[in-house]
C-alpha positions as CSV (number, residue, x, y, z in Angstrom):
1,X,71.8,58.4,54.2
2,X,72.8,57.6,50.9
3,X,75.8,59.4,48.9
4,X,74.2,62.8,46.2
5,X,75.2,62.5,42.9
6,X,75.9,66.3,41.4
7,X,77.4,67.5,38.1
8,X,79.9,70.4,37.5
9,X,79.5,72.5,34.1
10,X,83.1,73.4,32.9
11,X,83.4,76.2,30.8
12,X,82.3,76.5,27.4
13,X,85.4,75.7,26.1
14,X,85.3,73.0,28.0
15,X,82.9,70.2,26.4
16,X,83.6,67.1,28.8
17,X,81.7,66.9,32.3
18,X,82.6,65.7,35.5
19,X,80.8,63.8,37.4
20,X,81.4,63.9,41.3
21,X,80.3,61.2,44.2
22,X,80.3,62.4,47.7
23,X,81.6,59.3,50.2
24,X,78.7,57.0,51.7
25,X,78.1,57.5,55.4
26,X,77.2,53.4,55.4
27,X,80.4,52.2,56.5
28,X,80.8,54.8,59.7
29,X,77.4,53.1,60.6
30,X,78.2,50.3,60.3
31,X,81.3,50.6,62.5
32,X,79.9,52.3,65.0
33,X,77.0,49.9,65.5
34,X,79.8,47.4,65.7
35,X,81.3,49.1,68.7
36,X,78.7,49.1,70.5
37,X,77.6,45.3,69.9
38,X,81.3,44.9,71.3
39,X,80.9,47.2,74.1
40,X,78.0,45.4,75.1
41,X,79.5,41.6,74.5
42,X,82.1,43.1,76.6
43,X,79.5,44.6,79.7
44,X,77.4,41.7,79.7
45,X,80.6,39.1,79.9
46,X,82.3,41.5,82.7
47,X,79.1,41.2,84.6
48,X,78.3,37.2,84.2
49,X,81.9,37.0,85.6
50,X,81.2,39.6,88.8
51,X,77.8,37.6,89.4
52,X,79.7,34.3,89.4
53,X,82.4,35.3,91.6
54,X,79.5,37.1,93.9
55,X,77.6,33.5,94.1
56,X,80.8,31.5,94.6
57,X,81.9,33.8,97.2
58,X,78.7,34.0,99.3
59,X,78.0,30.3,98.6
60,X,82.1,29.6,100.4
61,X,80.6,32.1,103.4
62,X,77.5,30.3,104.2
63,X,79.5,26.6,104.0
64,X,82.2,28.6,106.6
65,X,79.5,29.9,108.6
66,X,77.5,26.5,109.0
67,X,81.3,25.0,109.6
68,X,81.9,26.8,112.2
69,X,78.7,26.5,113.9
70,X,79.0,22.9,113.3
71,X,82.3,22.7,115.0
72,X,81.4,25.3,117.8
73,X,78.2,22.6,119.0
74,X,80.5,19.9,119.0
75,X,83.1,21.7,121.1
76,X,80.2,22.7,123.1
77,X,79.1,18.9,123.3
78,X,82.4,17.6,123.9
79,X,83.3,20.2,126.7
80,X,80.0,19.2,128.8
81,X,80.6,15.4,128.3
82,X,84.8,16.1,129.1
83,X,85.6,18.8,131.0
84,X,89.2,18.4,130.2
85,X,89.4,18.5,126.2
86,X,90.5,21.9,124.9
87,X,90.4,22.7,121.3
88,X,93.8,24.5,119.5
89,X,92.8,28.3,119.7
90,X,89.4,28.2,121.5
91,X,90.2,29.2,125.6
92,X,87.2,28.2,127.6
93,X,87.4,28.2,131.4
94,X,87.2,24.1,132.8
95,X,86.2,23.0,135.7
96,X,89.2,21.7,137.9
97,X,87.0,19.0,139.3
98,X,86.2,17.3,136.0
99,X,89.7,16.0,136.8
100,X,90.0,12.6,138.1
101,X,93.1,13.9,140.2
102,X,92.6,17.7,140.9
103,X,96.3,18.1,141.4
104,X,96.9,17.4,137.6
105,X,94.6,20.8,136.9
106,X,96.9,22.4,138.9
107,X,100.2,21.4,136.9
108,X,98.1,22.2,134.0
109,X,97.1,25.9,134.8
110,X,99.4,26.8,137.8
111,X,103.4,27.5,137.4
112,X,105.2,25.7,140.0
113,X,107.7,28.3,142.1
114,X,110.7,27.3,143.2
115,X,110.5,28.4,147.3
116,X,114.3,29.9,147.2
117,X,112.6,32.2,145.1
118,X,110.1,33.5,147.7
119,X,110.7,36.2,150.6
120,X,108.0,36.5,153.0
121,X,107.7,40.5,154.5
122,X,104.9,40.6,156.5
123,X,101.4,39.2,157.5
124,X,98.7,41.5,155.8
125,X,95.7,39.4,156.4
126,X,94.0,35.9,156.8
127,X,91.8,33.5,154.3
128,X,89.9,30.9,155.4
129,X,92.7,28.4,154.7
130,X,95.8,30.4,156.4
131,X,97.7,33.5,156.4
132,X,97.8,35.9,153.7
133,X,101.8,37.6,153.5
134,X,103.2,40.1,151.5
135,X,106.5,39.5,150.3
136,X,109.1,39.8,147.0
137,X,109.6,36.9,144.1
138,X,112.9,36.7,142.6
139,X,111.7,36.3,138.7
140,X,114.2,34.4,136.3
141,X,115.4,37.5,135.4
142,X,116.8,38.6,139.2
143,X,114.3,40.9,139.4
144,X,112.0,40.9,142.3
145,X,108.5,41.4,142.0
146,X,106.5,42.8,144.9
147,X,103.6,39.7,145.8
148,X,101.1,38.7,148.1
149,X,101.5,34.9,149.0
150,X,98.6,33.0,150.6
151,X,99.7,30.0,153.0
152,X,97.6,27.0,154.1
153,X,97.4,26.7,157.7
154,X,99.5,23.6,159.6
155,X,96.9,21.1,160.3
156,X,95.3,20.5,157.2
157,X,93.9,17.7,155.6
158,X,93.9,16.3,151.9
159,X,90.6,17.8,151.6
160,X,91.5,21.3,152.4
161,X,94.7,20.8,150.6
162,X,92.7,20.3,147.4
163,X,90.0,23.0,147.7
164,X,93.0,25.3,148.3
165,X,95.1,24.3,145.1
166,X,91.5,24.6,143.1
167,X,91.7,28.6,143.6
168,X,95.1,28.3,142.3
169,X,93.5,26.0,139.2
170,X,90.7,28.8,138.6
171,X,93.2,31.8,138.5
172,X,96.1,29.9,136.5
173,X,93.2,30.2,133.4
174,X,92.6,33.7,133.1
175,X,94.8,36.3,131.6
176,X,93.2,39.6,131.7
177,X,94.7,43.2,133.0
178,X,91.3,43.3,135.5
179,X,91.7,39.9,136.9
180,X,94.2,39.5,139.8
181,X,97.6,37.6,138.1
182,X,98.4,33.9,139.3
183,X,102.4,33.9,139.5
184,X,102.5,30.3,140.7
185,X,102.2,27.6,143.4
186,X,104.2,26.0,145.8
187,X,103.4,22.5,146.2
188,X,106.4,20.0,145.5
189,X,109.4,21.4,146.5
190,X,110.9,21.9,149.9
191,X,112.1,24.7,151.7
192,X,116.2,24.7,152.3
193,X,116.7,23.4,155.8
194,X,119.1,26.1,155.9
195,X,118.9,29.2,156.0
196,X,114.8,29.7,156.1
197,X,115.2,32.9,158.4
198,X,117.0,34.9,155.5
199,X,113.6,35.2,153.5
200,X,111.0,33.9,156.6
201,X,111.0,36.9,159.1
202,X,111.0,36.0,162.9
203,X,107.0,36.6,163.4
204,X,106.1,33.8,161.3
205,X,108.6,31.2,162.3
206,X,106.7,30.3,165.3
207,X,103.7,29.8,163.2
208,X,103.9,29.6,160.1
209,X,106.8,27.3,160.0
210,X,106.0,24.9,162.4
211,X,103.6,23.7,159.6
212,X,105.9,23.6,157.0
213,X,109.4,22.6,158.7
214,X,109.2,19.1,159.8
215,X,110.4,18.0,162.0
216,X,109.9,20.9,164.4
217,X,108.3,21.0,167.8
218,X,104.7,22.5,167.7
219,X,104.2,25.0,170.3
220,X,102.3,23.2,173.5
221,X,104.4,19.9,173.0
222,X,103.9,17.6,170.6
223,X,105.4,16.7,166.9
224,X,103.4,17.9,163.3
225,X,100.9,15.1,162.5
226,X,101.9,12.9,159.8
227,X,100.1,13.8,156.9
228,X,102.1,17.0,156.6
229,X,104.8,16.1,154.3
230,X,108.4,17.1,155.8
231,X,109.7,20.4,154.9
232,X,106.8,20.5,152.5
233,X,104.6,24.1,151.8
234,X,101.6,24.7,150.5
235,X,101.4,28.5,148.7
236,X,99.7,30.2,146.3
237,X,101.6,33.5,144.8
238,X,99.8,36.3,143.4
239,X,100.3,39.7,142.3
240,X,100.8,42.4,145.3
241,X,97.6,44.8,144.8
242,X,99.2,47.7,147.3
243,X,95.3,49.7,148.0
244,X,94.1,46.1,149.3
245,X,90.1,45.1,148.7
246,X,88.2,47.9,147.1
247,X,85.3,48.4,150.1
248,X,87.9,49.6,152.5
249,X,90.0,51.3,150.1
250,X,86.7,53.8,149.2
251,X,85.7,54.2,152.9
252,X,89.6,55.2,153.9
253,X,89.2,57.8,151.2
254,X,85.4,58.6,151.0
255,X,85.0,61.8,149.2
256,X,88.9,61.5,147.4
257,X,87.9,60.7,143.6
258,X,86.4,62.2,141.3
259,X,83.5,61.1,139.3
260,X,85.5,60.0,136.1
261,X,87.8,57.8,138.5
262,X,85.1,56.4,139.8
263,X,83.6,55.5,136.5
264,X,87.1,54.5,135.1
265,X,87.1,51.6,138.5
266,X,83.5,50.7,137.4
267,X,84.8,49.8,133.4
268,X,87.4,47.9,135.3
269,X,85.4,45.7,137.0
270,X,83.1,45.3,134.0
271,X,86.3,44.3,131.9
272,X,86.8,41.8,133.8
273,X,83.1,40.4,134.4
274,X,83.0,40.3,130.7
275,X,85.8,38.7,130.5
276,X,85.0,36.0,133.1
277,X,81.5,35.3,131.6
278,X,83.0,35.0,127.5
279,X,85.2,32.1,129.1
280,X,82.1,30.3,130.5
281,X,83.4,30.8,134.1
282,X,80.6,32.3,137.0
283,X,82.1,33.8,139.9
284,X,78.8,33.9,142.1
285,X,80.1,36.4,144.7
286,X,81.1,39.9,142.9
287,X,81.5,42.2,145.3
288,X,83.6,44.9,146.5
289,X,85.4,43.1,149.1
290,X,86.8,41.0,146.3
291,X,87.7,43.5,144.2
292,X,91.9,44.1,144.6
293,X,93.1,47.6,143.9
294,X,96.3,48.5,142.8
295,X,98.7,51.9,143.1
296,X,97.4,52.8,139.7
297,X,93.3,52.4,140.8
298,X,93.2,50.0,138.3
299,X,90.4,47.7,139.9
300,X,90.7,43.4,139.7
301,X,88.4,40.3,140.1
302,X,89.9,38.0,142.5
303,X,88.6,35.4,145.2
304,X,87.8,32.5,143.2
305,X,87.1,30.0,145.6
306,X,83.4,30.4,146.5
307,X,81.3,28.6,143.9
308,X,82.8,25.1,145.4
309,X,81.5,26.6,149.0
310,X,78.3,27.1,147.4
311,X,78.1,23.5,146.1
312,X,79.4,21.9,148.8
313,X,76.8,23.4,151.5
314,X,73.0,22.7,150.2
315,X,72.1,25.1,152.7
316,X,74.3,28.2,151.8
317,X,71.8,31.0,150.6
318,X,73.2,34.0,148.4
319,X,72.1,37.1,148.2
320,X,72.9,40.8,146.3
321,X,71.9,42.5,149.3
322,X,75.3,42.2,151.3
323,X,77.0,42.7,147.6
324,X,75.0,45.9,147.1
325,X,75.7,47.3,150.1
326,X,79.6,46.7,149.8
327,X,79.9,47.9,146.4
328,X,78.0,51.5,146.6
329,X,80.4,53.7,145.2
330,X,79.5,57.5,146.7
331,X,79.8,60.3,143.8
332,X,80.6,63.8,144.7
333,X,78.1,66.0,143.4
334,X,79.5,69.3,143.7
335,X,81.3,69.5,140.5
């Protein structure tokens, strides 16, 4: 819009005219279409810089993304062809007989337990290696810790000695609240030739330590055989689970729990399944005689030691029938 042009008559006695302009609107156009070809340089920059940072930042992901797959396949490649190699930050179970010396996965996973430490209570059980013991470790601290403490049976030869301490190489691994705890072995040191009654109570001297306590007469005549080492025991300490394996725990108090107890065991054990299978290790024989209760119900995985059964015997057959059977868990319906 251009500026009106107007005149103003003065009074007669006036004779000169005025002329009046009224300011041009061109300039305020002007400026505002400058504005907006500013706002606009500024948008369009704002946004080339948000779509570079969005192509650089995607583009970094995918390279991290392929990275780390390429570096998870040759962990993966490199675990199958060495059993042994471990990658800083990556925990995946291995296999203790990819070791050319078993005994060196067991200082690797196990903590060795001074046997001064260890006070044996009672006999709660047997394995198929030995005698199963409750009893109290004295922790660095001076505190004791209640424990159960599995023994291999006098007698035994290299081979047994070695499937034993394999357990003890499986558990040593794991660190989960739904997996029974390994507290340690006892494999190098001796017991004190003095003084072994103080934490060995007199029902398991006649036994027990005639196979560790050499020399020492074994009952019926005789002396140990030679390839148990003098004064030398073989244990493996884990935590005390005071309700014992799960299956007798629920028929000793069929009809106690409630349903959300129930359930809350059942997560448990899933926990720790989970847990088991993310570290690439099969347990093959879940069931609820393997399952360790503790005063709190709080339900673990233990028993460790059958998959080498299973591959040692061509002929052992497995089943989920037996497992089934042991595990039924009976809810109360009346609510």
């Amino acid at each position: 819009m251009r500026g009106s042009q107007f005149q103003v008559t003065k009074p007669h006695w006036f004779d000169e005219k005025w002329d009046f302009i009224t300011l041009s609107s061109d300039m305020a156009a002007e400026q505002g279409q400058i504005l907006v070809i500013a706002t606009a340089a500024v948008g369009g920059f704002t946004l080339l810089v948000i779509l570079t940072l969005f192509f650089l930042i995607t583009g970094r992901c995918q390279w991290y993304i392929k990275a780390k797959m390429k570096s998870e396949e040759k962990r993966r490649n490199h675990l199958q062809q060495n059993g042994h190699l471990r990658f800083p930050g990556i925990k995946t179970y291995i296999d203790p007989d990819t070791y050319e010396d078993p005994s060196l996965a067991v200082h690797e996973f196990a903590k060795e337990i001074d046997p001064s430490r260890i006070r044996i209570e009672r006999v709660i059980g047997a394995g198929e290696f030995g005698e199963v013991c409750s009893g109290r470790l004295k922790t660095p601290g001076k505190r004791e810790i209640p424990v159960a403490i599995k023994t291999l049976k006098g007698g035994h030869m290299d081979r047994q000695r070695r499937d034993f301490l394999r357990e003890a190489s499986i558990m040593g691994q794991f660190d989960h609240p739904n997996i029974i705890r390994l507290e340690g072995v006892v494999t190098k040191r001796s017991f004190p030739a003095i003084g072994v009654e103080a934490f060995c109570p007199s029902f398991l001297r006649a036994g027990f330590l005639n196979s560790i306590q050499a020399p020492h007469p074994v009952p019926g005549g005789g002396s140990l055989p030679p390839r148990i080492p003098a004064g030398r025991p073989v244990m493996i300490v884990v935590e005390y689970m005071e309700n014992g394996s799960l299956d007798s725990f629920l028929r000793k108090h069929d009809g106690h729990f409630t349903v959300i107890q129930l359930v809350g065991m059942l997560r448990g054990i899933a926990s720790g399944m989970k847990y088991l299978s993310d570290m690439g290790y099969v347990h093959r024989d879940l069931a609820a005689r393997n399952i360790l209760v503790n005063s709190n119900l709080v339900c673990k995985v233990s028993d460790f030691g059958l998959s080498r059964v299973l591959e040692d015997d061509p002929e052992a057959a497995y089943t989920t029938t037996d497992v089934f059977q042991a595990a039924t868990l009976k809810f109360p319906y009346s609510m």
